[in-house]
C-alpha positions as CSV (number, residue, x, y, z in Angstrom):
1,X,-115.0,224.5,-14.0
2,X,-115.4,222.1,-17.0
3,X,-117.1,223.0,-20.1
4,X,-121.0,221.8,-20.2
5,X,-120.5,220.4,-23.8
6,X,-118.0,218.1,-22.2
7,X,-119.9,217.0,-19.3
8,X,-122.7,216.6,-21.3
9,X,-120.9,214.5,-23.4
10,X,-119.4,212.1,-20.9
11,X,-122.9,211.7,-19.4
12,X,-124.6,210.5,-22.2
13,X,-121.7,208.3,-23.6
14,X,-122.0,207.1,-19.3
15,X,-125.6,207.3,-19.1
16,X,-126.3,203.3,-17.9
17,X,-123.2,203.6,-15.2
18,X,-125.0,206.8,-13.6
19,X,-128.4,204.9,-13.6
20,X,-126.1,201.9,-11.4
21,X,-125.0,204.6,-9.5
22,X,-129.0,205.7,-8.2
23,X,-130.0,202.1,-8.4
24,X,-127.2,201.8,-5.8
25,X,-127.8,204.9,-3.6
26,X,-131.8,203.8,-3.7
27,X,-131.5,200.0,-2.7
28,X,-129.0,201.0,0.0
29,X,-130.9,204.1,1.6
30,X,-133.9,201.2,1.5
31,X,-131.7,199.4,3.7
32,X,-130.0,201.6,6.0
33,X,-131.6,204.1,8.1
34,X,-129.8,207.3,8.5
35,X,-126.7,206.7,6.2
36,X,-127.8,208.5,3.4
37,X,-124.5,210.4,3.9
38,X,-122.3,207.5,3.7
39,X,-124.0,206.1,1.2
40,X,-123.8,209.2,-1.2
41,X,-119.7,209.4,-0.1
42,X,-119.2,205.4,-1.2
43,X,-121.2,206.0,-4.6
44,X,-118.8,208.6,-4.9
45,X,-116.0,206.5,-4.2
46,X,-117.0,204.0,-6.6
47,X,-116.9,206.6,-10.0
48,X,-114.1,207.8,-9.0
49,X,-111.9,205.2,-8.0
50,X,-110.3,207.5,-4.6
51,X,-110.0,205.3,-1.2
52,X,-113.1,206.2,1.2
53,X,-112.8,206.0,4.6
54,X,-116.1,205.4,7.7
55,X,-115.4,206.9,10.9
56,X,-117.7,206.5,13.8
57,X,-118.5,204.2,16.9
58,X,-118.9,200.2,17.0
59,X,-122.4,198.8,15.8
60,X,-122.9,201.6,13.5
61,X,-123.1,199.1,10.1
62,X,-119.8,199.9,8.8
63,X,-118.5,197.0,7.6
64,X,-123.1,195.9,6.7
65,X,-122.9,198.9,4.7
66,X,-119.8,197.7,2.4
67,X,-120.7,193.9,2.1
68,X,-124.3,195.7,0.8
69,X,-122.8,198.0,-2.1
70,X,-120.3,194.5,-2.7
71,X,-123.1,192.6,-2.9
72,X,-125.1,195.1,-5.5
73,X,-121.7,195.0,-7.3
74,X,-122.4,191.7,-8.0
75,X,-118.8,190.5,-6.0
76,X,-120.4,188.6,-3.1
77,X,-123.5,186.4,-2.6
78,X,-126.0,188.1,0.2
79,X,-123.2,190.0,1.6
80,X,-121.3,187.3,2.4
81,X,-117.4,187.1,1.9
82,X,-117.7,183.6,0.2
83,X,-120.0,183.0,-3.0
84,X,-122.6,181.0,-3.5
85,X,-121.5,177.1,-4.0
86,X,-118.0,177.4,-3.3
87,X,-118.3,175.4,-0.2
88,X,-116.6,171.8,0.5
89,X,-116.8,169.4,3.3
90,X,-113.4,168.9,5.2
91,X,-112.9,166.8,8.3
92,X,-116.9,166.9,8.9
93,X,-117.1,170.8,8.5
94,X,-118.1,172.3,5.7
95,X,-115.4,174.8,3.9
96,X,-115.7,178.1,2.8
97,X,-114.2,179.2,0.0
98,X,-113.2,183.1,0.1
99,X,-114.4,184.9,-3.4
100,X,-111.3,186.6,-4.9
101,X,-112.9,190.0,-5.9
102,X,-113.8,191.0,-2.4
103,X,-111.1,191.4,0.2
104,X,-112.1,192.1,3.7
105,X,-109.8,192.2,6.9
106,X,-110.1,193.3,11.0
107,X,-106.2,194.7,11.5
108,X,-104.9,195.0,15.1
109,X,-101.2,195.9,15.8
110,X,-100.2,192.2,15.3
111,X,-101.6,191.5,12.1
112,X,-98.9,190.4,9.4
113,X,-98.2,191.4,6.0
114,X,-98.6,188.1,5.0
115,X,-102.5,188.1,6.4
116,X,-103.4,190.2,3.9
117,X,-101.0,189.2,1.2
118,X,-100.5,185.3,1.8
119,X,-98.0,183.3,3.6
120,X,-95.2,181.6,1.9
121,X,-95.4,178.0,0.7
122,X,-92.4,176.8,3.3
123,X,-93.7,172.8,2.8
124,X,-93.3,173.0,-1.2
125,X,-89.9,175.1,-0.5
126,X,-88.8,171.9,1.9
127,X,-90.0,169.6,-0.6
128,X,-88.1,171.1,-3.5
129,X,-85.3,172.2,-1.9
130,X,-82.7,169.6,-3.3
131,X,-84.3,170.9,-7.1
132,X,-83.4,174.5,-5.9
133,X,-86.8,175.3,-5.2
134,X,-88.1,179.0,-4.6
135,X,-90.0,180.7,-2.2
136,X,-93.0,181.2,-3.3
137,X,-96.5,182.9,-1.8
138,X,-99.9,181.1,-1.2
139,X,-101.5,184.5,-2.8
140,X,-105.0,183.0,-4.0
141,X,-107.5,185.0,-2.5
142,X,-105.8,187.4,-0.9
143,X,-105.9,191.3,-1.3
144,X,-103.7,192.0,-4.4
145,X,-106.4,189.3,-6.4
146,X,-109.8,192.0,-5.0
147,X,-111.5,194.5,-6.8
148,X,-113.2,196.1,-3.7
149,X,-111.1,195.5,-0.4
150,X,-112.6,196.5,3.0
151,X,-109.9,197.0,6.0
152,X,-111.8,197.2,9.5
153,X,-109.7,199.3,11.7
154,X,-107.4,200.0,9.2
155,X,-105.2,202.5,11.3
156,X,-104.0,199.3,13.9
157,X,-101.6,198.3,11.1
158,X,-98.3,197.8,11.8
159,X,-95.6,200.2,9.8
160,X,-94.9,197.1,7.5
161,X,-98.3,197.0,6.4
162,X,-99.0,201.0,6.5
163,X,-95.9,201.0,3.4
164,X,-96.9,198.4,2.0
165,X,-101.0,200.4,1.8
166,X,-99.3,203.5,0.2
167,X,-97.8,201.6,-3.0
168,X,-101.2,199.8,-2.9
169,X,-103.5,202.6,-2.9
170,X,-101.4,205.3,-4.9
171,X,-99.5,203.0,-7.7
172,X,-102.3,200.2,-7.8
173,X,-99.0,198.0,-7.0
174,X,-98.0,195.4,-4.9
175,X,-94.4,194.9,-4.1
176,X,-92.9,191.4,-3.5
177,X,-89.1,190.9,-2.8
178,X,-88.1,193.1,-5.3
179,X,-91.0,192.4,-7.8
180,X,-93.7,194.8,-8.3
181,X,-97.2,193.3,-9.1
182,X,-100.5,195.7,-10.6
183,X,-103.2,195.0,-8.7
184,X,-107.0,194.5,-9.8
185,X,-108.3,197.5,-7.2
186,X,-111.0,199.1,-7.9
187,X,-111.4,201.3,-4.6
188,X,-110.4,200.7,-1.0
189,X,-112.8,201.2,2.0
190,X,-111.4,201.6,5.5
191,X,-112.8,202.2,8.5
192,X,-112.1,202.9,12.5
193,X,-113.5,204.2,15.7
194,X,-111.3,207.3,15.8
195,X,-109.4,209.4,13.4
196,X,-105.7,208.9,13.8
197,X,-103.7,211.4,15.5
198,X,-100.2,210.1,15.9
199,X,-97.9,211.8,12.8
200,X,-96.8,208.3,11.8
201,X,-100.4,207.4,10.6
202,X,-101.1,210.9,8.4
203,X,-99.4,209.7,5.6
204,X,-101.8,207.0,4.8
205,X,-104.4,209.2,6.5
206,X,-104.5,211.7,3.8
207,X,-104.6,208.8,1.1
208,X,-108.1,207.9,2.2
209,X,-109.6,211.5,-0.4
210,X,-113.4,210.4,1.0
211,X,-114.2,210.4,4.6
212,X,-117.7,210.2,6.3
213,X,-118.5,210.3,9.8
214,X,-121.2,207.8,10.9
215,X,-122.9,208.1,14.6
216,X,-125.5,206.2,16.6
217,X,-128.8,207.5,15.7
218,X,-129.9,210.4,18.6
219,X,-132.4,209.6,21.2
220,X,-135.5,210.4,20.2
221,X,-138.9,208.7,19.4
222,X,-138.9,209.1,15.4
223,X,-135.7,208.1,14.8
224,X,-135.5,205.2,16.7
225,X,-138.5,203.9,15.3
226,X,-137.4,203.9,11.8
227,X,-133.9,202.6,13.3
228,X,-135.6,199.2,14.2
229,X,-137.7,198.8,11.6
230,X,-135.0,199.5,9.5
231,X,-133.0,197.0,11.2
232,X,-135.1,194.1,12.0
233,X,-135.7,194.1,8.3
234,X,-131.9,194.3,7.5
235,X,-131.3,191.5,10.1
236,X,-134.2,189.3,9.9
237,X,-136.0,189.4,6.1
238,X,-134.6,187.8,3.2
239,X,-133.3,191.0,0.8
240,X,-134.7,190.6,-2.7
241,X,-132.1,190.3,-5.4
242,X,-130.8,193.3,-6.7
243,X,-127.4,192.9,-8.3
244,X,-125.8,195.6,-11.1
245,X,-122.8,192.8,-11.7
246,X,-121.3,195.1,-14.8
247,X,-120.9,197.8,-12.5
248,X,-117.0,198.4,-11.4
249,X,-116.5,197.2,-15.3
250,X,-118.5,200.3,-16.3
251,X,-116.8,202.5,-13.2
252,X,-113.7,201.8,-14.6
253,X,-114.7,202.6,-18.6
254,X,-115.9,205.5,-17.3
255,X,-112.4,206.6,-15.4
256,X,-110.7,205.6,-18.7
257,X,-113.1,208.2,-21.1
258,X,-111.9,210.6,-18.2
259,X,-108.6,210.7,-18.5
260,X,-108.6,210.2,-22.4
261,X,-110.9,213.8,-22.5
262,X,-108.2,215.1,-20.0
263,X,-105.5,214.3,-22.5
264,X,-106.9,215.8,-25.2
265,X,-108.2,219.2,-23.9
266,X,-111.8,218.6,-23.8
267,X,-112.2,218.0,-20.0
268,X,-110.1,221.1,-18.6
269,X,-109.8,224.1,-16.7
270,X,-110.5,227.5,-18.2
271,X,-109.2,230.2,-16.0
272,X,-110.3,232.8,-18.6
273,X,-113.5,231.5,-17.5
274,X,-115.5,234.4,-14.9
275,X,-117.7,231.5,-13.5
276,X,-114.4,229.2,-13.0
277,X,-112.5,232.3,-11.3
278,X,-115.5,232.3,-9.0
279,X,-115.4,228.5,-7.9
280,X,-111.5,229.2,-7.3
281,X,-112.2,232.2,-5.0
282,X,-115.2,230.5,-3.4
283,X,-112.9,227.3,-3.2
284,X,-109.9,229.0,-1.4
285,X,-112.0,230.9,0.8
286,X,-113.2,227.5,1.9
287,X,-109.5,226.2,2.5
288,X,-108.3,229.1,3.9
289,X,-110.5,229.0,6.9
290,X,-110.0,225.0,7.2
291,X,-106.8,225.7,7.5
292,X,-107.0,228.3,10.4
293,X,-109.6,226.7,12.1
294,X,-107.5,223.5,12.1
295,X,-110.8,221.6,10.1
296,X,-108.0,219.9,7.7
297,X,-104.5,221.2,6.3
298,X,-106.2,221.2,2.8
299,X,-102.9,219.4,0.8
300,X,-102.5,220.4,-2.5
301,X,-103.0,216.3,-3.6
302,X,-106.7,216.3,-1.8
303,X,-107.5,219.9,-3.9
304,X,-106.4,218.4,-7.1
305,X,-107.9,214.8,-6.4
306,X,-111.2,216.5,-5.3
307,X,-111.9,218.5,-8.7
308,X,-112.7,214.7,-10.2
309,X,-115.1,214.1,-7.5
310,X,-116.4,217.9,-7.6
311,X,-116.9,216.5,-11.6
312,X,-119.1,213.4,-10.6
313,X,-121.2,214.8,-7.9
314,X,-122.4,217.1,-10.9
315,X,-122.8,213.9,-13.2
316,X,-124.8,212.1,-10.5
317,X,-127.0,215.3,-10.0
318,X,-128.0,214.7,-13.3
319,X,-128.5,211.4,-13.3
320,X,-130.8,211.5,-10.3
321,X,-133.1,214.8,-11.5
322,X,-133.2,212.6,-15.4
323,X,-131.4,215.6,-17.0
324,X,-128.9,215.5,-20.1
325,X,-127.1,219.0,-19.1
326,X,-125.3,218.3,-16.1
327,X,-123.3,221.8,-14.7
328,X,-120.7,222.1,-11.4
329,X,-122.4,224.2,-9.2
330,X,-120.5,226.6,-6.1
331,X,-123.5,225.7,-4.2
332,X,-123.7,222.0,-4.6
333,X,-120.6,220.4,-6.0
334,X,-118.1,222.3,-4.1
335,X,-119.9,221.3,-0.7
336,X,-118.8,218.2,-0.8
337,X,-115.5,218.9,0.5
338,X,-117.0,220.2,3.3
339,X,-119.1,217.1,3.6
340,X,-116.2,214.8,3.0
341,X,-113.3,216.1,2.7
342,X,-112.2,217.5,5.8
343,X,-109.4,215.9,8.6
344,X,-111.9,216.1,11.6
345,X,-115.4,216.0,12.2
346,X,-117.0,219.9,12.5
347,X,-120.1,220.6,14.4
348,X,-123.1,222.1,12.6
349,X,-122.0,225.8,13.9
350,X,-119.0,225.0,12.1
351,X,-120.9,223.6,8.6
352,X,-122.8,226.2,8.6
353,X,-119.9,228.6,8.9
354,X,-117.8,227.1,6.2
355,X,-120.8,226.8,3.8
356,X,-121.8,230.5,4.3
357,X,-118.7,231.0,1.9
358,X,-120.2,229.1,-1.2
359,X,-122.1,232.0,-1.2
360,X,-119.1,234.8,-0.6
361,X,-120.1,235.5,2.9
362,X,-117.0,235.7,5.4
């Protein structure tokens, strides 16, 4: 799909980014039992930027799993959304102040814009208002100020906030009576119970590229087990301190080589290519039965979108087997549409018969 030189190249000029990326995937598969999927989909997320999104039942670590990675990002302090010593005493309790580079929120249908964005200062407006005094928003702190942003049941927004998500997510903007603002995002995490079905929520739907399923972990001896160990340890013992701090810096170096290669021909597609024609054929197989099976309507934004991620899985194969000649693979890199690409959840009849194609069976 891309030439190996190149690949090659942006590895090694990446190499200490890729080794955050493993450190990450190996302190949180320490952590959580049984994620190993999610937590493969968010390191994913992380090179590339794209908006991922956790589906599955209450009490299955969600929103634990996100204040972890922030928390290895070096954002938060023991995956908490304050930091460590900004606290105050006020009126006999003691005051937590919210760190600006993480952003998390619990939407229901009655949650305001100005929740996530800040309310407006209507006491300095009243207090000024003889000096023709403006409105102006208490904004410190809020979402457009975060580098990672976590929205907890993200598709209970109202249609205010849903717009106001698409100019966030796809132009890195926030727009403010008129005035349009770039935002320091980094990448977006949502998550909810259900995937939406109502046609009014696909929009913002489709934005989220990555998109996991998480379950309870099945009745039987082993697992359970290794749940509650898992957990007690998670709930109960002090983590030790593993923070990668320079990490979303070096995510977002590394998006910035990728599109500078892109721009100058070295990172591109070769159609001349037998091996790329191959991908493509394997690749349309796999949509074309998505889309008659109903698995997802495969939109021409999450095909192009997904070649970057199909890029970094191959990088972060690399990385993890310590080799300098990373390759995209049919078999491997390709699968993980099928792992995370798709509008619905499959069963494992239906993996099975979708990943029979990386290997041209139909």
């Amino acid at each position: 799909m891309f030439s190996k030189k190149a690949l090659a190249e942006l590895l090694d000029k990446h190499s200490e980014f890729f080794k955050d990326l493993v450190a990450a995937k190996t302190h949180l598969n320490g952590r959580f039992f049984g994620l190993s999927e999610e937590i493969h989909c968010l390191v994913l997320a992380v090179a590339s930027g794209e908006s991922m999104l956790l589906i599955g039942p209450p009490g299955t670590a969600k929103s634990r799993l996100i204040r972890a990675f922030t928390h290895f990002a070096g954002l938060i302090g023991k995956d908490d959304i304050v930091s460590p010593g900004k606290a105050e005493k006020s009126q006999g309790l003691t005051k937590l102040k919210r760190e600006d580079r993480y952003f998390e929120y619990l939407l229901t249908p009655f949650t305001e814009p100005n929740e996530l964005f800040g309310y407006f200062d209507i006491g300095k407006l009243m207090s000024e208002q003889k000096a023709g005094g403006k409105l102006e928003r208490l904004h410190q702190g809020m979402m457009q100020h975060a580098e990672v942003v976590f929205l907890d049941e993200v598709f209970n927004a109202s249609s205010a906030i849903l717009n106001s998500l698409l100019t966030f997510v796809n132009e890195r903007k926030f727009h403010d009576r008129g005035d349009s603002y770039a935002v320091k995002l980094s990448c977006l995490f949502g998550a909810t119970n259900y995937p939406p079905r109502k046609p009014e929520l696909m929009a913002i739907y489709d934005r989220f590229l990555l998109r996991s399923w998480v379950d309870n972990a099945r009745a039987r001896t082993t697992e359970f087990g290794e749940l509650l160990q898992a957990g007690w340890k998670e709930t109960n013992a002090a983590e030790a301190e593993v923070t990668r701090p320079q990490l979303l810096n070096r995510a977002e170096a590394f998006q910035r080589d990728v599109r500078a290669m892109s721009a100058d021909g070295r990172l591109a597609f070769d159609l001349q290519d037998d091996a790329v024609n191959l991908m493509m054929a394997r690749l349309a197989d796999i949509a074309a039965q998505a889309r008659r099976e109903h698995f997802s309507l495969v939109s021409n934004r999450r095909l192009v979108r997904f070649s970057k991620i199909f890029l970094i899985n191959a990088l972060l194969r690399a990385a993890e087997a310590d080799k300098s000649a990373p390759e995209i693979t049919v078999h491997e890199d390709l699968a993980v549409f099928i792992r995370f690409g798709l509008d619905r959840e499959i069963d494992p009849q239906q993996r099975n018969s979708l990943e029979s194609l990386l290997v041209g069976k139909k």
